[in-house]
C-alpha positions in Angstrom: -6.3 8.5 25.1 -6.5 5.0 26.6 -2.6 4.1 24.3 -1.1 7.5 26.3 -2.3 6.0 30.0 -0.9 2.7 29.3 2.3 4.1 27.7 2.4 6.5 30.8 1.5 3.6 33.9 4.9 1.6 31.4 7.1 4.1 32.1 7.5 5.1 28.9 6.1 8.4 28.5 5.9 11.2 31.3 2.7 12.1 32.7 1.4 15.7 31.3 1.5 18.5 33.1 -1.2 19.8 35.3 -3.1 23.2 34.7 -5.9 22.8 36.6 -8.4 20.2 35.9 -6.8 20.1 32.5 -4.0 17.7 31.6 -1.7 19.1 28.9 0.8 17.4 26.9 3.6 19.4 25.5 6.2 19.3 22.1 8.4 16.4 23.9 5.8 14.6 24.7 4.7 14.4 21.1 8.5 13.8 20.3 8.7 10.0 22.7 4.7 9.5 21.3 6.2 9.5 17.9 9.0 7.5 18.9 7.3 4.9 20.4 4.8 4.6 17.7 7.6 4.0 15.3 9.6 1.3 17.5 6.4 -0.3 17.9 6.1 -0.5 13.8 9.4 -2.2 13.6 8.0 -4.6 16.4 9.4 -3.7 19.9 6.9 -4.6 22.5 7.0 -1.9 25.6 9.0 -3.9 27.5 11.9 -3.4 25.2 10.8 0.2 24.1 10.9 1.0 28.1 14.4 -0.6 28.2 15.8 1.2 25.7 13.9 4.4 26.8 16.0 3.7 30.3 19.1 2.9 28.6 19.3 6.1 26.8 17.9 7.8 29.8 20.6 6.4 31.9 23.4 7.2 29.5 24.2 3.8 28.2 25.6 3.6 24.9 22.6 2.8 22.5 24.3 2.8 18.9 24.4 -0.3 18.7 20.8 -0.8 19.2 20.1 1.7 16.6 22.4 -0.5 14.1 20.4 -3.9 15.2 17.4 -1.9 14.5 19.2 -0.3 11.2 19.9 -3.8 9.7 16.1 -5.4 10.4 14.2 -3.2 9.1 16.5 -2.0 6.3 14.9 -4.0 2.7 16.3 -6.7 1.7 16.7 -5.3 -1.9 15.9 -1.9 -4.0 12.7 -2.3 -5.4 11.4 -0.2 -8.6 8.4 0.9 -7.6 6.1 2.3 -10.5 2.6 4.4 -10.4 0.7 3.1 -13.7 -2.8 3.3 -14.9 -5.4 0.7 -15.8 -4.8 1.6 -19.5 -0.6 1.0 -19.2 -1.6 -2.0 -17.2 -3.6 -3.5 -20.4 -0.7 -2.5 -22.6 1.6 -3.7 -20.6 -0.3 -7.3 -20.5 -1.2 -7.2 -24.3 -4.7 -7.4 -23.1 -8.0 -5.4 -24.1 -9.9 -6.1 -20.6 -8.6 -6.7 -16.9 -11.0 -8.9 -15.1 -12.0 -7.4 -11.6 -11.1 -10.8 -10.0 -7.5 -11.3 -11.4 -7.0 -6.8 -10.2 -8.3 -7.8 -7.0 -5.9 -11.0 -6.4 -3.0 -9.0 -7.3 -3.8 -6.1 -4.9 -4.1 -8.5 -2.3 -0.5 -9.8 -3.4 0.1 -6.6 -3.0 1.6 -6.2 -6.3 -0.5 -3.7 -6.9 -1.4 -0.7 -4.3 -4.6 1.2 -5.1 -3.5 4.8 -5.2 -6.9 6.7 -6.4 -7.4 5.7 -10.3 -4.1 4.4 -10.3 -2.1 1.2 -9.0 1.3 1.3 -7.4 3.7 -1.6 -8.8 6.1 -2.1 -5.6 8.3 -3.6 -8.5 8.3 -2.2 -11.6 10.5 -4.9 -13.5 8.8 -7.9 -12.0 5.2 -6.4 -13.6 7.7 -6.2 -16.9 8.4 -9.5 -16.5 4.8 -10.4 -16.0 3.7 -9.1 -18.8 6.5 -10.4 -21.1 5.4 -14.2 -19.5 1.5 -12.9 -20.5 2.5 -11.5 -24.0 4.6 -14.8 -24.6 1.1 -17.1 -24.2 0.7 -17.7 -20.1 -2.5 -17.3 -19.1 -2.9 -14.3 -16.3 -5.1 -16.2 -13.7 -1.8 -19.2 -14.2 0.6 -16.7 -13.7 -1.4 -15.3 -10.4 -2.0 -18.7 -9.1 2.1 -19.5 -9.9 2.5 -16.0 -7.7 0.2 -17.1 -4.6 2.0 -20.9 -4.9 5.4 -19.0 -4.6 4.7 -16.7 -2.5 3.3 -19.6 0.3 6.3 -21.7 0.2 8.6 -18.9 0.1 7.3 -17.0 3.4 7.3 -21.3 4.7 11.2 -21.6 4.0 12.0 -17.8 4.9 10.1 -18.2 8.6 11.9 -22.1 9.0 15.3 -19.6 8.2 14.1 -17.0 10.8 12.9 -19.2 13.5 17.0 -20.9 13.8 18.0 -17.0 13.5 14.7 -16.4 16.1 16.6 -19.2 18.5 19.9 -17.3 18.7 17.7 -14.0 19.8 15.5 -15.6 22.0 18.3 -16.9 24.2 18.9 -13.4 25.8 14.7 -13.9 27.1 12.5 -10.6 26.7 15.1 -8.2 27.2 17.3 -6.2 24.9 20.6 -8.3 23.7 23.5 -7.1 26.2 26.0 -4.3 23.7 28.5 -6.1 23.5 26.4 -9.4 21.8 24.5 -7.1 19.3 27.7 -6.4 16.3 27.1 -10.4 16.4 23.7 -10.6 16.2 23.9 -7.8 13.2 26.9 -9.8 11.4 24.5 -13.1 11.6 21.6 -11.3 10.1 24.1 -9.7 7.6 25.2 -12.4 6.2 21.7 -14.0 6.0 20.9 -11.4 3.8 24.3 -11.7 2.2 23.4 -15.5 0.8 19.9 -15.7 0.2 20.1 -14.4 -3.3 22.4 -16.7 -4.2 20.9 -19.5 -2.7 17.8 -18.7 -4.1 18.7 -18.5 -7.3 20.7 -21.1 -7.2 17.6 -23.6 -6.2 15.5 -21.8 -9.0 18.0 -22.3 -11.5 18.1 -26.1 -10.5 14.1 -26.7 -10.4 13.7 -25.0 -13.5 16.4 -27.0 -15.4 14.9 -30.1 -13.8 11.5 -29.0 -14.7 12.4 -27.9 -18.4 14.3 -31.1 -18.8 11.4 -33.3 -17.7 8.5 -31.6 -19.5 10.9 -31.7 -23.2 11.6 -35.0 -22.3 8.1 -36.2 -21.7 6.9 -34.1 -24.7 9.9 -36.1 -27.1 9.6 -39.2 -25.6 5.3 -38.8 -27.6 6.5 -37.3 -30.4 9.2 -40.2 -31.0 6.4 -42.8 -29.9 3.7 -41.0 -32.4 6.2 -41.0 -35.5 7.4 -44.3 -35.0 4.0 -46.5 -34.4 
């Protein structure tokens, strides 16, 4: 009751009608709660819910808007998501146990969603791929502590590439971009999303090489050292 006032004394959602002492709310009144509840989700403040509200109110053309909000929250790639069971989990993994504290580090990952006796894999080929890495002799607990390590400095690099996109954004203060800015602002986020897999991959595929080459050539350098004293 106390989110409907505030949304009503913003502007954002009419006041109910009167019937007495009783305030009722009605089916369109349900129909903006809903919508505001999702743009807040996507993370609209009221300010800008209200000006949009106003701008569709007022007959402004809001496509565009719709498209900026299209492209943010649309995901970034198509996962594989995958329900399995504790028992798929050990096969998966080779493993005749699965310690409480390495389930409960990867469902705060969020690799795994509890969903009642079963887990929710938001990819299903990465927990392939971890249990190819388990069955091929990596430790679990190494391989969540490599996942925690990567998943730090990842979110570190993705917010220092946000924050230069965040400057181009902020410049237009709290309001809503003018229309004619926005097919910009969606191009610049477009193509973000455009070369981050390759540039990603492309820094992987260098530190592993690097990291491969080192570690054979530390690991030859004492074998040559061992056969030859």
């Amino acid at each position: 009751m106390r989110n409907l006032r505030a949304f009503q004394d913003r502007g954002i959602l009419p006041p109910p009608e009167k019937r007495g002492r009783m305030a009722v709310y009605g089916e369109h009144h349900l129909q903006r709660l809903n919508m505001i509840l999702r743009l807040q989700e996507r993370g609209y403040n009221l300010g800008s819910i209200r000006e949009l509200i106003l701008a569709a109110e007022s007959g402004r053309d809001v496509r565009n808007l719709i498209g900026l909000d299209a492209v943010i929250a649309a995901p970034l790639s198509a996962d594989n998501p995958a329900v399995v069971t504790r028992e798929q989990l050990l096969h998966l993994f080779g493993l005749k146990r699965l310690p409480k504290a390495i389930l409960e580090r990867a469902v705060a990952l969020k690799f795994l969603v509890p969903e009642g006796k079963r887990y929710r894999a938001g990819n299903s080929r990465l927990l392939e791929a971890a249990g190819d890495l388990v069955k091929a002799g990596i430790e679990l607990s190494d391989l969540i502590d490599v996942a925690e390590t990567l998943r730090t400095h990842m979110q570190r690099t993705a917010d220092d590439v946000i924050f230069r996109l965040a400057k181009v954004i902020d410049s237009y203060g709290t309001g809503i971009p003018p229309a004619e800015d926005i097919p910009r602002i969606v191009e610049l986020i477009n193509m973000l999303r455009r070369i981050v897999d390759t540039v990603l991959l492309a820094e992987a595929h260098r530190s592993i090489e690097q990291s491969v080459a080192e570690l054979y050539g530390d690991r030859l350098a004492r074998t040559i050292y061992a056969v030859t004293k």
